[in-house]
N, C-alpha and C positions, 0 to 999 in steps of 0.2 A: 531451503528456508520456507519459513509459511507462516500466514496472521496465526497469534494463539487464538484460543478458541473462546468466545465471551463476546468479542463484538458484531457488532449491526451498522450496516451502511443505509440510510435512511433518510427519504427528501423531503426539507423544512422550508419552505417560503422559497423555492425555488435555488437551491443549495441541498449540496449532498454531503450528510456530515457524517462520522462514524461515532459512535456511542458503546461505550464498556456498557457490559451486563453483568448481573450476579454479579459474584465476590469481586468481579475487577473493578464495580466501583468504589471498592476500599481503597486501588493501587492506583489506581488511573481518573484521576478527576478532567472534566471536560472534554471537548470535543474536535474532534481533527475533521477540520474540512476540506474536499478532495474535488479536481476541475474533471472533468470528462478523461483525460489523460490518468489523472491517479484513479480515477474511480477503476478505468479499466485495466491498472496495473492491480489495484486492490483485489479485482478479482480474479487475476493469476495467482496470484499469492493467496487465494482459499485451499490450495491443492500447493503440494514439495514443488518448489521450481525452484533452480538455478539462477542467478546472476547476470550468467550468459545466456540464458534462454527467454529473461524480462528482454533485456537488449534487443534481441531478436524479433522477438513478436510485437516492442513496442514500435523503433525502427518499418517493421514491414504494416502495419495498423496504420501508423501518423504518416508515412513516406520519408522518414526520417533518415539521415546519413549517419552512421556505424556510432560515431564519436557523437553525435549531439545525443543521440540514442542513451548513450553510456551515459551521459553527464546528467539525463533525468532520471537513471533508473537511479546513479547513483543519490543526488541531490533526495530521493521519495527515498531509497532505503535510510539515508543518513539520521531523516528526521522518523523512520520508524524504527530505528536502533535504539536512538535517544530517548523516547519515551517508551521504549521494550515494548514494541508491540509483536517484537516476530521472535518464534521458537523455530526451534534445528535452523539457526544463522549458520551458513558452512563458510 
């Protein structure tokens, strides 16, 4: 899985927000904002990664335990499911 291609992660008043370009401002109205934690899952997910591979790298980055690991990656992909920000979901 990986971000489709059109947005921009971008720092506003000290906030990191992500913003549709081009035509995905027709699908995707407003703006998802992301803590130090999503920011730097946002940018695995510029390149295919796996599920198990966010887990892994977020886990060994934060010092995080296998399970709480898994509970952020899943809780950041849930809400980038919902508003289809990600293409090839496997």
């Amino acid at each position: 899985m990986k971000i489709k291609e059109g947005f921009v992660v971008r720092e506003i008043a000290d906030s990191i927000v992500v913003v549709p370009t081009g035509d995905l401002l027709k699908e995707y109205r407003g703006m998802l904002t992301l803590n130090k934690s999503g920011q730097f899952i946002w940018q695995l997910l510029q390149n295919e990664v796996t599920e198990e591979e966010l887990i892994a790298k977020l886990a060994e980055k934060y010092h995080l335990e296998q399970e709480k690991a898994k509970a952020d990656i899943e809780a950041f992909l849930h809400t980038l499911r919902e508003k289809k920000i990600l293409e090839n979901d496997l």
